[in-house]
BASELO-443060 format. One record per residue: x, y, z of N, C-alpha, C in turn. Coordinates in pm, whole numbers. Layout:
@nc1->X, nc2->Y, nc3->Z, cac1->X, cac2->Y, cac3->Z, cc1->X, cc2->Y, cc3->Z
...
***
This chain:
@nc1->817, nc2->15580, nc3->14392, cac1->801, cac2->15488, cac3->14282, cc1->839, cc2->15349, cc3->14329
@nc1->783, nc2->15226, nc3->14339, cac1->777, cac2->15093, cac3->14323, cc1->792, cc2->15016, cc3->14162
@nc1->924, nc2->14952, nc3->14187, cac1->946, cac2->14847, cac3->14072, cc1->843, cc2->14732, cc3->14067
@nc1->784, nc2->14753, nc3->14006, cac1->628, cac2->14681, cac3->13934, cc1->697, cc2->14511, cc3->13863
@nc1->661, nc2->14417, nc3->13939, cac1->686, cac2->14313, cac3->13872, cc1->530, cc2->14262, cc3->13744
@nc1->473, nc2->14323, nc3->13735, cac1->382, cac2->14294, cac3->13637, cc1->445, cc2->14237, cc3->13523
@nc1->368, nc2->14196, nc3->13448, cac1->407, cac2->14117, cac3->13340, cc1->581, cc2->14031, cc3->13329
@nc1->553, nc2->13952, nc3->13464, cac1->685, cac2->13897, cac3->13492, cc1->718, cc2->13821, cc3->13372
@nc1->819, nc2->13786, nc3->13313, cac1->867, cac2->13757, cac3->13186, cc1->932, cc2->13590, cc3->13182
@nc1->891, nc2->13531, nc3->13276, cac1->964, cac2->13411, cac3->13324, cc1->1100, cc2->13392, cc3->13330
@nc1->1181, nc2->13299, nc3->13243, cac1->1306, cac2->13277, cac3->13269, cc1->1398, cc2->13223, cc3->13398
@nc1->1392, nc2->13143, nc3->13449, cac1->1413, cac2->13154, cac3->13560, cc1->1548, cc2->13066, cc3->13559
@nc1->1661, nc2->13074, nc3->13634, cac1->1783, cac2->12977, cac3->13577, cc1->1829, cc2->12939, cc3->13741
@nc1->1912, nc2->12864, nc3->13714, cac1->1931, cac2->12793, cac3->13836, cc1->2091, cc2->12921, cc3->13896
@nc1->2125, nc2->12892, nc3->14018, cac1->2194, cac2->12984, cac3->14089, cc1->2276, cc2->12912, cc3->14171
@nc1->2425, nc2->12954, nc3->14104, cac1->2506, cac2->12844, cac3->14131, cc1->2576, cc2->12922, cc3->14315
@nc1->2606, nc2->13029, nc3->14291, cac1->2665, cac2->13149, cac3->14398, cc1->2589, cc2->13125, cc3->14556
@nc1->2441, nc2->13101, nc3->14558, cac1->2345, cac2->13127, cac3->14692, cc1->2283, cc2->13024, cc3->14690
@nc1->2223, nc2->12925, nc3->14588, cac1->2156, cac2->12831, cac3->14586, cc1->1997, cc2->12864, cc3->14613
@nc1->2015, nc2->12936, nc3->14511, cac1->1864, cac2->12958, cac3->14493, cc1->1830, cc2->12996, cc3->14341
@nc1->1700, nc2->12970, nc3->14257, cac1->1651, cac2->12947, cac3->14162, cc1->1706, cc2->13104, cc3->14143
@nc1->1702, nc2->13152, nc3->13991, cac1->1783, cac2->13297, cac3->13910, cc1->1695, cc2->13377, cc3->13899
@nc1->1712, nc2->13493, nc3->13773, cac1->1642, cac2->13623, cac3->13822, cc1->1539, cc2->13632, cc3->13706
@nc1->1452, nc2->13675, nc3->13711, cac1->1366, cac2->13720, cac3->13575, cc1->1336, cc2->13854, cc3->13554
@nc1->1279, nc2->13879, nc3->13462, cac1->1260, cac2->14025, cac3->13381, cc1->1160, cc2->14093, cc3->13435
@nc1->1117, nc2->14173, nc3->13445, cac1->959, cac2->14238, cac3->13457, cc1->905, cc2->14332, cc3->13341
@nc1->815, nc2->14356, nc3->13354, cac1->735, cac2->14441, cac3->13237, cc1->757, cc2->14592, cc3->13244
@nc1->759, nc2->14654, nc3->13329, cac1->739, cac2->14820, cac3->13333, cc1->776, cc2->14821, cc3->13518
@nc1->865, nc2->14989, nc3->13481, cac1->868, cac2->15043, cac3->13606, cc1->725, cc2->15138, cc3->13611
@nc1->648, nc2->15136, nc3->13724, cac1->564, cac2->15235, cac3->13712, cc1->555, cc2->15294, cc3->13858
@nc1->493, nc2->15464, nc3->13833, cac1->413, cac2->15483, cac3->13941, cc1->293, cc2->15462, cc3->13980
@nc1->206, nc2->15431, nc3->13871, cac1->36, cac2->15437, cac3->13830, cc1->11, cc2->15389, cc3->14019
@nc1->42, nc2->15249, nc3->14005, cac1->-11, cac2->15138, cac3->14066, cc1->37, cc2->15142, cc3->14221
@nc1->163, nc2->15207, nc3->14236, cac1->228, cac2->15242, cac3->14361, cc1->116, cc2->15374, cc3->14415
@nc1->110, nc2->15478, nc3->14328, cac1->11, cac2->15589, cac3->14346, cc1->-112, cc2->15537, cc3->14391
@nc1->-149, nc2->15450, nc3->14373, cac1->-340, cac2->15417, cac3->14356, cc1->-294, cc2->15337, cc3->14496
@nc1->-184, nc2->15206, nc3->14497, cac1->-185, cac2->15127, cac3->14605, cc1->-239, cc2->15007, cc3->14625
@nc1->-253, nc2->15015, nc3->14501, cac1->-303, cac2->14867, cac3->14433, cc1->-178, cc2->14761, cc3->14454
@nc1->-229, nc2->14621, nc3->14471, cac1->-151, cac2->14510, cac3->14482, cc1->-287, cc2->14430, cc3->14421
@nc1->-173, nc2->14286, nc3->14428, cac1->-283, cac2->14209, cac3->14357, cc1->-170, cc2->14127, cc3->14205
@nc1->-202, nc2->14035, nc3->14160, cac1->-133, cac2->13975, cac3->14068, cc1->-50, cc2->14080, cc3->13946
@nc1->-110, nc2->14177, nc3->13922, cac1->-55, cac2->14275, cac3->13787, cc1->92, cc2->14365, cc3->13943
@nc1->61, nc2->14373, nc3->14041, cac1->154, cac2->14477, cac3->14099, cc1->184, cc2->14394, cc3->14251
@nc1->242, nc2->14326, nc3->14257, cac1->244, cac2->14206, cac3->14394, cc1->326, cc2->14304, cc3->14479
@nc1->427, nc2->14439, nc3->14471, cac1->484, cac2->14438, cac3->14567, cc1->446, cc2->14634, cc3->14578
@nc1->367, nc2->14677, nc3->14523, cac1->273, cac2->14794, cac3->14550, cc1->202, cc2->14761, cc3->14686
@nc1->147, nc2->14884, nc3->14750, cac1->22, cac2->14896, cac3->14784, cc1->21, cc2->14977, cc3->14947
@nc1->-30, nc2->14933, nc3->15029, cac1->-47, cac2->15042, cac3->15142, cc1->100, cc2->15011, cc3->15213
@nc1->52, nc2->15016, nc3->15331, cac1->167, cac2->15036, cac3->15451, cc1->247, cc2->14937, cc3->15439
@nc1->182, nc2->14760, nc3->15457, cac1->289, cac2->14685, cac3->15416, cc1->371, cc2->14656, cc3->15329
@nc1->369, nc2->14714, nc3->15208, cac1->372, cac2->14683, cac3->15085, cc1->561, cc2->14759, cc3->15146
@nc1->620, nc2->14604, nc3->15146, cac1->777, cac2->14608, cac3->15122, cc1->829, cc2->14619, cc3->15253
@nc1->747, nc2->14662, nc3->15307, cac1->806, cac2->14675, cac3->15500, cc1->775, cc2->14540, cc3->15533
@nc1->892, nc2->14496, nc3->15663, cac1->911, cac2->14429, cac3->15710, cc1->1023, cc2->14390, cc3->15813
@nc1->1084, nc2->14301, nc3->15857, cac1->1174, cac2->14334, cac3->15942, cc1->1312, cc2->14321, cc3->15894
@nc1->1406, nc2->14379, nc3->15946, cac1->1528, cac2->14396, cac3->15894, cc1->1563, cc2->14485, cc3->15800
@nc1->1558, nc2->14544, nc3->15772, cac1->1583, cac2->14677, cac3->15642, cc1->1518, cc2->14634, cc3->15547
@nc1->1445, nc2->14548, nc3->15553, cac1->1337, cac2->14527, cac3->15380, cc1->1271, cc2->14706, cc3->15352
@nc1->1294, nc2->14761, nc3->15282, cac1->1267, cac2->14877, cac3->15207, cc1->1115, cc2->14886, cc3->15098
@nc1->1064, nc2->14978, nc3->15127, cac1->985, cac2->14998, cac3->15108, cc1->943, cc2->15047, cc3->14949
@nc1->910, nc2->15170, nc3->14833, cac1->984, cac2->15212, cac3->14756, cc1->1099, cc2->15229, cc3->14677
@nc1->1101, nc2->15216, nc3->14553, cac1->1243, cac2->15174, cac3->14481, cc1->1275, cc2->15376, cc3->14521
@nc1->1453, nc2->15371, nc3->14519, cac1->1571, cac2->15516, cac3->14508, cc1->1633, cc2->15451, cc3->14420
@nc1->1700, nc2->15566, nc3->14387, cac1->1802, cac2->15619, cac3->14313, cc1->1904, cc2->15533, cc3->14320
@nc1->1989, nc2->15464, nc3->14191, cac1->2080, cac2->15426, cac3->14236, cc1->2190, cc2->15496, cc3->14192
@nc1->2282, nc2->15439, nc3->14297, cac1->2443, cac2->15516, cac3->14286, cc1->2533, cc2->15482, cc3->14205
@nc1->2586, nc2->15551, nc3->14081, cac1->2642, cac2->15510, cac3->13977, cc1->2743, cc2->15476, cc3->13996
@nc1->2843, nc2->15488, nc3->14104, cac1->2968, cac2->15433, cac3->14152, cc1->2962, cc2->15315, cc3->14235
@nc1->2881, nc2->15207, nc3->14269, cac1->2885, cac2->15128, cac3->14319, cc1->2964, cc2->15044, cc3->14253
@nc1->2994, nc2->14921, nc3->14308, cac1->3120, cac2->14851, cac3->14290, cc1->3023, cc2->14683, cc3->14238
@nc1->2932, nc2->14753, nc3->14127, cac1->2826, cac2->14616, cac3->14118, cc1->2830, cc2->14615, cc3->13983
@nc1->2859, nc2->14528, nc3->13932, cac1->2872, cac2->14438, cac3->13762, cc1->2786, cc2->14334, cc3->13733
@nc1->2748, nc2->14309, nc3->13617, cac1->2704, cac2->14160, cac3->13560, cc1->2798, cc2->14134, cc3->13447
@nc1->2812, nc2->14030, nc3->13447, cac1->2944, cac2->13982, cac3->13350, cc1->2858, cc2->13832, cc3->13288
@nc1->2880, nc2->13874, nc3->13112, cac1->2821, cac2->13789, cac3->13033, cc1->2964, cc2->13658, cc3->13013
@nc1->2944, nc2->13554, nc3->13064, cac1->3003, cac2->13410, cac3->13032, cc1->2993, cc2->13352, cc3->12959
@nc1->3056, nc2->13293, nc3->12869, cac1->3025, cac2->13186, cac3->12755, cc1->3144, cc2->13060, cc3->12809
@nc1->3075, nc2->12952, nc3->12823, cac1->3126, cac2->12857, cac3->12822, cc1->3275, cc2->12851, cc3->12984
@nc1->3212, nc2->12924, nc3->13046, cac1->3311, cac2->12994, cac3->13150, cc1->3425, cc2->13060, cc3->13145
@nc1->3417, nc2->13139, nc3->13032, cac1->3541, cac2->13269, cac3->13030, cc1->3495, cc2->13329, cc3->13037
@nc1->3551, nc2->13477, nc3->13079, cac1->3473, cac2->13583, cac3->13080, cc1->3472, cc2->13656, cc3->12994
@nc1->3316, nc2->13669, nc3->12909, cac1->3313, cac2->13736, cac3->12806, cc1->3297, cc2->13858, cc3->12787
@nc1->3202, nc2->13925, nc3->12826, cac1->3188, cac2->14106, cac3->12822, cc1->3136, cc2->14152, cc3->12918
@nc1->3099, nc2->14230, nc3->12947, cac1->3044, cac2->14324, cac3->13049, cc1->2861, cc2->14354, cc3->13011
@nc1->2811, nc2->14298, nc3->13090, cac1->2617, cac2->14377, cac3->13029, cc1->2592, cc2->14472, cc3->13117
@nc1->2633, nc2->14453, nc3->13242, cac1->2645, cac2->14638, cac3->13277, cc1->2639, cc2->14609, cc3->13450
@nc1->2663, nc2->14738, nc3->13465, cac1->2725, cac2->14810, cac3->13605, cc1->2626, cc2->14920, cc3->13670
@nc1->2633, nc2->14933, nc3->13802, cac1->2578, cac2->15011, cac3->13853, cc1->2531, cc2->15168, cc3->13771
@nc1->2599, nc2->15215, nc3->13696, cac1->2608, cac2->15344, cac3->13615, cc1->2516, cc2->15323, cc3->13473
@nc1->2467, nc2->15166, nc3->13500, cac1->2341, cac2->15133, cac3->13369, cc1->2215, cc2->15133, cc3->13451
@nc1->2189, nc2->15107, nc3->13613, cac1->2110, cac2->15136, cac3->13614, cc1->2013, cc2->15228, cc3->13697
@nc1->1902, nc2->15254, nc3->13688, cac1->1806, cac2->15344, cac3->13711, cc1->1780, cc2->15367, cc3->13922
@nc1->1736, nc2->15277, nc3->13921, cac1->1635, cac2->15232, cac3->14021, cc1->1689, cc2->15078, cc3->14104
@nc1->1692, nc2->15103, nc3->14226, cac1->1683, cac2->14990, cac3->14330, cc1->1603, cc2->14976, cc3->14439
@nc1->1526, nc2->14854, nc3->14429, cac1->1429, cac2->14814, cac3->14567, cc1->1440, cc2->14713, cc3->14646
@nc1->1445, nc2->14710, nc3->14776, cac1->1471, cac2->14576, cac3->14863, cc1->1504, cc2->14586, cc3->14989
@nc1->1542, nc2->14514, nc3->15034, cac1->1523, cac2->14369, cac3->15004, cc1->1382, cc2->14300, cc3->15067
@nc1->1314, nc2->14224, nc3->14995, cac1->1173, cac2->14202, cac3->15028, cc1->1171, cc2->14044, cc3->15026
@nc1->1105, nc2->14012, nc3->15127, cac1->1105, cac2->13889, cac3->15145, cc1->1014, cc2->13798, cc3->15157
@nc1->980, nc2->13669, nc3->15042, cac1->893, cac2->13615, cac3->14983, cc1->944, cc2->13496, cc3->15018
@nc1->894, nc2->13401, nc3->15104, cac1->920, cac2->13251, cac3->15128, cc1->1054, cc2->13275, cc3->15189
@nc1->1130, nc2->13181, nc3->15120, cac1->1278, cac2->13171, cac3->15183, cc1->1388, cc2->13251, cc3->15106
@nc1->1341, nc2->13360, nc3->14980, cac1->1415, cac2->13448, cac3->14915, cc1->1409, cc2->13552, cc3->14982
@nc1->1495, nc2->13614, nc3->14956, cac1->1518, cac2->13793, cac3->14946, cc1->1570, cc2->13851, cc3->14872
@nc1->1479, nc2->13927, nc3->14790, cac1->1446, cac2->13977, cac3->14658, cc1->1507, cc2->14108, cc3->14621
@nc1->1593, nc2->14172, nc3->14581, cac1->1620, cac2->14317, cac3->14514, cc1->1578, cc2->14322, cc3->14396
@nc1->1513, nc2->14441, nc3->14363, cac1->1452, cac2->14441, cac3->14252, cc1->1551, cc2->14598, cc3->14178
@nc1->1641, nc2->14580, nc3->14066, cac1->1674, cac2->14678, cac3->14021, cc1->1601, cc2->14672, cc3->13867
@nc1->1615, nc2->14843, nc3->13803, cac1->1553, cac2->14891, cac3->13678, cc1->1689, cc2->15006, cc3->13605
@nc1->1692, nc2->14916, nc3->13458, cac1->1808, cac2->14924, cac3->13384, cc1->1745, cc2->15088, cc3->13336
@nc1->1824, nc2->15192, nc3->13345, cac1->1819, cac2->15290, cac3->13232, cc1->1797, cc2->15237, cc3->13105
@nc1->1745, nc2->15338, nc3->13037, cac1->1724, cac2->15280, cac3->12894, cc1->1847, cc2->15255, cc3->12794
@nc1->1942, nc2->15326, nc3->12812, cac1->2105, cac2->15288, cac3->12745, cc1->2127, cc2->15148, cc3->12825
@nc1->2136, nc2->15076, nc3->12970, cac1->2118, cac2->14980, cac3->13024, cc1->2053, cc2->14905, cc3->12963
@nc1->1928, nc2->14872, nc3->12917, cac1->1812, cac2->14775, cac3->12873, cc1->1901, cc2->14769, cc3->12729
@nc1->1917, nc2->14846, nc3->12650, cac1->1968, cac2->14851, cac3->12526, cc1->2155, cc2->14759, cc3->12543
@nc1->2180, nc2->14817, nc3->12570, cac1->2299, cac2->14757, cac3->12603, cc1->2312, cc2->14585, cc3->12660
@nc1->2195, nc2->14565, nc3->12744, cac1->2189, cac2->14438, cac3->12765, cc1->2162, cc2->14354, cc3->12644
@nc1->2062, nc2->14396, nc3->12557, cac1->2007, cac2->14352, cac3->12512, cc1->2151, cc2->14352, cc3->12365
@nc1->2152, nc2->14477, nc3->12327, cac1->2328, cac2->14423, cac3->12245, cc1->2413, cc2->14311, cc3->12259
@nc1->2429, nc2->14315, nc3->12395, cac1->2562, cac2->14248, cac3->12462, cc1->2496, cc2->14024, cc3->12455
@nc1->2365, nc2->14043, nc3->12470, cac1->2314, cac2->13906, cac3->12419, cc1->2332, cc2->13900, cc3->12359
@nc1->2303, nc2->13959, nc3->12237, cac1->2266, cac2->13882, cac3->12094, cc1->2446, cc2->13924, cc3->12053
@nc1->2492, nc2->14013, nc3->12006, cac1->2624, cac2->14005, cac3->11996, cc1->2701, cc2->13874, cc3->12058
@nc1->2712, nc2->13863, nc3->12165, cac1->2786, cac2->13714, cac3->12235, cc1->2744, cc2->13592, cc3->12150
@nc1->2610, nc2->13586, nc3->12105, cac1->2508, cac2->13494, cac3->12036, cc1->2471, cc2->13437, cc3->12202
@nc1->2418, nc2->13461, nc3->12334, cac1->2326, cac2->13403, cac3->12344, cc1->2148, cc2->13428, cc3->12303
@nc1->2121, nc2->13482, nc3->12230, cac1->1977, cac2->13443, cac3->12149, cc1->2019, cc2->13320, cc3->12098
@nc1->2118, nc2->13270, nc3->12056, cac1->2122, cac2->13151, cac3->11962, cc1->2190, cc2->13020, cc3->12051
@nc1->2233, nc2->12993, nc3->12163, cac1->2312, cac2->12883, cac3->12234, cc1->2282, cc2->12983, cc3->12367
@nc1->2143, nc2->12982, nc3->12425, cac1->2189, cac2->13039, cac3->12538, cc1->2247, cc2->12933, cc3->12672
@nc1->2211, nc2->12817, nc3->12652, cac1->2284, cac2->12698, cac3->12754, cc1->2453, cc2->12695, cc3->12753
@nc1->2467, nc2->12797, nc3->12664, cac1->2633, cac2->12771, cac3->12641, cc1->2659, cc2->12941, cc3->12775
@nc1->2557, nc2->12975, nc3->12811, cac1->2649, cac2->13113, cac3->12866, cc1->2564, cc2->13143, cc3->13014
@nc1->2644, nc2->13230, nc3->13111, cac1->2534, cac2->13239, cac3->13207, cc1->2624, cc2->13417, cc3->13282
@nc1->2503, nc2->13453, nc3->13350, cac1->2538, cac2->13598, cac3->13388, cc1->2587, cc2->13553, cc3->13537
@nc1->2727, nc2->13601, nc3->13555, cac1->2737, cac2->13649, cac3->13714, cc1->2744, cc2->13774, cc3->13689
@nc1->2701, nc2->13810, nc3->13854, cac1->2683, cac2->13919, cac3->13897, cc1->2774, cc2->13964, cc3->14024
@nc1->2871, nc2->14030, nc3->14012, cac1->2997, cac2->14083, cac3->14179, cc1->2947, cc2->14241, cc3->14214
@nc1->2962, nc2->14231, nc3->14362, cac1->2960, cac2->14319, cac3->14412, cc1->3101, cc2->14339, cc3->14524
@nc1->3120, nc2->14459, nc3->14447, cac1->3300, cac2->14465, cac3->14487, cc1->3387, cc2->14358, cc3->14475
@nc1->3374, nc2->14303, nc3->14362, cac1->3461, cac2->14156, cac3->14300, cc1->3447, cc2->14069, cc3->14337
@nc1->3367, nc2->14053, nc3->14444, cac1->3289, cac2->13925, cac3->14488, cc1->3173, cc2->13833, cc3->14396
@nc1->3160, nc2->13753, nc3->14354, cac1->3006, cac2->13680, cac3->14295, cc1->2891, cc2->13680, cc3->14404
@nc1->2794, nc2->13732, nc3->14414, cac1->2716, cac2->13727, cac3->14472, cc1->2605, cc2->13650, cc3->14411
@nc1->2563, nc2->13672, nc3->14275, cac1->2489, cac2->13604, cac3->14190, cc1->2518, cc2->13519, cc3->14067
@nc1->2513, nc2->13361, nc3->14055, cac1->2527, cac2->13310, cac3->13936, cc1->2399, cc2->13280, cc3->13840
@nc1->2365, nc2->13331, nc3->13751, cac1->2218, cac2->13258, cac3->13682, cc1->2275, cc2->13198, cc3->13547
@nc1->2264, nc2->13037, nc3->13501, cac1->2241, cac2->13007, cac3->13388, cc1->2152, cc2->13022, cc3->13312
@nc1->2157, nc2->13081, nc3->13183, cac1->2094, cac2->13141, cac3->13112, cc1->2013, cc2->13012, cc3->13017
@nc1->1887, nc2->13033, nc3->12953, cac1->1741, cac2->12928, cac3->12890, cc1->1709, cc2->13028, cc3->12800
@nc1->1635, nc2->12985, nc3->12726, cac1->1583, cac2->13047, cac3->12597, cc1->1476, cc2->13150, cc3->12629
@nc1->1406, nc2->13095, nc3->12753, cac1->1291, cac2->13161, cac3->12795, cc1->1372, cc2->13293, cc3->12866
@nc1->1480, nc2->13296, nc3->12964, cac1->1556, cac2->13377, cac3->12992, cc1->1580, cc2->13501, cc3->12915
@nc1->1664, nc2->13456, nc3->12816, cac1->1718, cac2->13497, cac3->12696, cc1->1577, cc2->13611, cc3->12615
@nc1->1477, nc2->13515, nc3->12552, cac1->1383, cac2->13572, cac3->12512, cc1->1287, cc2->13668, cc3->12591
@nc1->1326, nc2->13704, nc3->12734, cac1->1239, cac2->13814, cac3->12803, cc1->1312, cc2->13917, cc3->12803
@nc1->1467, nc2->13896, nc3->12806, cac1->1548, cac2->13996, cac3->12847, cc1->1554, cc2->14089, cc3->12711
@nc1->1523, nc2->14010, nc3->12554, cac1->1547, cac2->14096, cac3->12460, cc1->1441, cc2->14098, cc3->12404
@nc1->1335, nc2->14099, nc3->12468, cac1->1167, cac2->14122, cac3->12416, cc1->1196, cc2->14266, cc3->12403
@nc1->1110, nc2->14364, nc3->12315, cac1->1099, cac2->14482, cac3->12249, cc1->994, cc2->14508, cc3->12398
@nc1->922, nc2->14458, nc3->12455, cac1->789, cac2->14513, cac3->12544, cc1->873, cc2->14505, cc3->12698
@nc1->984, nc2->14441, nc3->12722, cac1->1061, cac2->14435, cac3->12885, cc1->1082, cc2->14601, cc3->12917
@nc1->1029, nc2->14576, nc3->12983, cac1->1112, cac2->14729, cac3->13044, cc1->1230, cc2->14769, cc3->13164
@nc1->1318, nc2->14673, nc3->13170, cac1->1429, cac2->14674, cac3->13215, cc1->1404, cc2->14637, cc3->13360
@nc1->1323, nc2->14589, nc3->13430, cac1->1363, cac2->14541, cac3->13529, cc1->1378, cc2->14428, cc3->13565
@nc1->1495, nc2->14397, nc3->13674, cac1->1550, cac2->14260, cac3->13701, cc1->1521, cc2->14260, cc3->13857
@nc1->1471, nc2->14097, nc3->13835, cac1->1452, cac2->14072, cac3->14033, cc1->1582, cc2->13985, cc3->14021
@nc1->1622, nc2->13986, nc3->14115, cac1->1747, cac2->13939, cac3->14234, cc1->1736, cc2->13852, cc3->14342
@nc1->1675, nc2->13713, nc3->14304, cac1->1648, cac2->13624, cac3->14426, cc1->1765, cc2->13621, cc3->14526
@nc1->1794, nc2->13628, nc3->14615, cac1->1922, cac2->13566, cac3->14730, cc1->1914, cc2->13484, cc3->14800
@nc1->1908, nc2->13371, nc3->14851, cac1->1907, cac2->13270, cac3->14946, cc1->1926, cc2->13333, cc3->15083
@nc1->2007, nc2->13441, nc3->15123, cac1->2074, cac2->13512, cac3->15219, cc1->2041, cc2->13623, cc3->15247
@nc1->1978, nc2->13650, nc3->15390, cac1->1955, cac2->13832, cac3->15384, cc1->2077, cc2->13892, cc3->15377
@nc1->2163, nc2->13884, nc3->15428, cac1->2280, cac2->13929, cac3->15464, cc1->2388, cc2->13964, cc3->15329
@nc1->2325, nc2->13859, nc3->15210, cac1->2372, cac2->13905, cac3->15084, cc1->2315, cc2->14008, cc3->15001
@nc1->2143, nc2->14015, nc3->15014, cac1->2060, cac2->14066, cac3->14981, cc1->2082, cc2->14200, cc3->15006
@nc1->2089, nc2->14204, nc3->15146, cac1->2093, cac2->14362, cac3->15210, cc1->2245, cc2->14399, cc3->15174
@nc1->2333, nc2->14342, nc3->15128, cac1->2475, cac2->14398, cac3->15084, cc1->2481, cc2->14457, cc3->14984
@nc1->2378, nc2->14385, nc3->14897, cac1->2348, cac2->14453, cac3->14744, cc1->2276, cc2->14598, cc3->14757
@nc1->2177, nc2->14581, nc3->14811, cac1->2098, cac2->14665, cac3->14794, cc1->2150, cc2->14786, cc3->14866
@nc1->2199, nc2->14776, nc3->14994, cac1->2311, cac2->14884, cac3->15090, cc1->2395, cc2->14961, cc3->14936
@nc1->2462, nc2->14833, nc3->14866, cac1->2563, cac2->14940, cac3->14771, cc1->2509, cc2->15032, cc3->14695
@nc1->2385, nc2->14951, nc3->14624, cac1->2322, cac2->15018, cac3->14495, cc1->2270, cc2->15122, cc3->14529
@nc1->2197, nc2->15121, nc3->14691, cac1->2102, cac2->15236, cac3->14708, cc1->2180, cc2->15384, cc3->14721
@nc1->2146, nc2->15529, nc3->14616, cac1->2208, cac2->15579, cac3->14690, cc1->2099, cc2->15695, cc3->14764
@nc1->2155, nc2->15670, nc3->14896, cac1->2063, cac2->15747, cac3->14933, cc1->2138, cc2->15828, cc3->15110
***
């Protein structure tokens, strides 16, 4: 199975941790399109042999992730730390690290208690309503690896009724990239 960025959801926030632009939503995990091997604008990181290979451990197919990993996103308001939107044990699926220009990309997919829970943990905080007031880091083993300030457009993909829980993971850094993805994967 391949995490399907189709119907990418925009949002995109700036990244205070790597210095690189933030993460957006995607539409559906699928197999359809990984099965057939299709690429192309609806499935950009499907398709034959290259599709995700490359050099350095870029991974091919999304696994399993490991519910004990030492990986959080932590909802901020105004820079305290406000709640928890979830942890390795919310989600499903990890793919990566794939590399597009000068990013390197992990692509993880929230369980459905995950997607739900994210989507609580927004609107509860109120960012649906002030999302410039809050922004998600993300630690791996108490480290920040990822900062994204959160936009309306952000905000509004992550708690669309049609998202289907997956999040890309820009990194500036392979070396951060492949740290993430090393934890999450379990394999």
């Amino acid at each position: 199975m391949e995490l399907s960025r189709r119907g990418i959801l925009g949002g995109v926030g700036a990244a205070v941790a790597v210095g690189v632009v933030g993460f957006a939503g995607a539409a559906s995990v699928t197999d359809d399109d990984a099965a057939a091997g299709e690429t192309g604008p609806d499935n950009p990181v499907s398709g034959g042999a290259d599709a995700g290979a490359g050099d350095d451990g870029e991974q091919g197919g999304s696994v399993p992730v490991d519910p004990d990993a030492p990986f959080e996103a932590r909802l901020l308001r105004d820079g305290e730390d406000d709640r928890r939107l979830f942890g390795a044990g919310d989600l499903a699926r990890v793919q990566g690290v794939i590399t597009e220009d000068d990013e390197h990309l992990v692509y993880v997919s929230l369980g459905e208690a995950g997607v739900e829970g994210l989507r609580t943990g927004l609107e509860d905080a109120g960012a649906t309503d002030e999302p410039e007031r809050f922004v998600v880091s993300m630690t791996l083993d108490g480290t920040e690896v990822r900062r994204v300030e959160l936009d309306e457009a952000t905000v509004s993909a992550l708690t669309d009724e049609e998202w289907g829980g997956v999040v890309t993971l820009p990194f500036g850094e392979q070396t951060v990239a492949q740290s993430v993805y090393d934890s999450l994967a379990d394999e």
